[in-house]
C-alpha positions in Angstrom: 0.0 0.0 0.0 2.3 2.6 -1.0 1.6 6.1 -1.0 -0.6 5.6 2.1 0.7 7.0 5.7 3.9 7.8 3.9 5.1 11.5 4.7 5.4 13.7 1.2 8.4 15.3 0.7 7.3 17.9 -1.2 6.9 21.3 0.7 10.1 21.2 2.6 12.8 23.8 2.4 15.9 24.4 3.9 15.3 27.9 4.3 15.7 30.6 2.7 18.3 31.5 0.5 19.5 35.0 -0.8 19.6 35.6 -4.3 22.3 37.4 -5.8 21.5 39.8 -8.4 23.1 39.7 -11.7 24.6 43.9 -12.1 22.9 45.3 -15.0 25.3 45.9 -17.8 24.4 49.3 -20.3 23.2 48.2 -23.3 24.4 50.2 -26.5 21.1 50.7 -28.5 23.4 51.3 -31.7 25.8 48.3 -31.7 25.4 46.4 -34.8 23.0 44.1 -33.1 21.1 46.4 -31.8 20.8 48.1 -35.4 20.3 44.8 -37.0 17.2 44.1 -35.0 16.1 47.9 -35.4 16.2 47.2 -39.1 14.0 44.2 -39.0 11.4 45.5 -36.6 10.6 48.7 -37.1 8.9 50.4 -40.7 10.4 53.4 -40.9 12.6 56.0 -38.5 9.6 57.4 -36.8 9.1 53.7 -36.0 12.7 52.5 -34.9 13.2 55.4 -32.2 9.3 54.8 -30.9 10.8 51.1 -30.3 13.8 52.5 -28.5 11.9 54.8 -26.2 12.3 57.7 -27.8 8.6 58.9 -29.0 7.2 62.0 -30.3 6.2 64.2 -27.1 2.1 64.6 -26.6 1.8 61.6 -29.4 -1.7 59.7 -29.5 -0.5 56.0 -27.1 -1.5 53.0 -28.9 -4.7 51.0 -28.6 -4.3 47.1 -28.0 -5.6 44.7 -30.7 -9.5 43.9 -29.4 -10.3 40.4 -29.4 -13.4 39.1 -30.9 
């Protein structure tokens, strides 16, 4: 009869552990990686510096998609 009167071992911890946090490194928006992707995603330069945070000031936001 297995399973039965047996203590799980799920649930048990050996207390809690600090996680170390990975230092955030800069990230160079216009390394050739960075331009490659830019080139794929966006349509045109308006586009590509919208996608990079850089948007037009008092610009109409974006509606989501609606879902039927």
């Amino acid at each position: 009869m297995a399973g039965k009167g047996g203590k799980s071992k799920r649930g048990k911890s050996k207390g809690s552990r600090k996680k170390t946090k990975k230092p955030v490194s800069e990230v160079d928006i216009l390394s050739p990686a960075a331009m490659l992707n830019a080139y794929y995603i966006s349509h045109n330069a308006a586009a590509c510096l919208e996608f990079r945070g850089f948007s037009w000031p008092d610009s109409p936001k974006k509606k989501g998609k609606k879902g039927k």
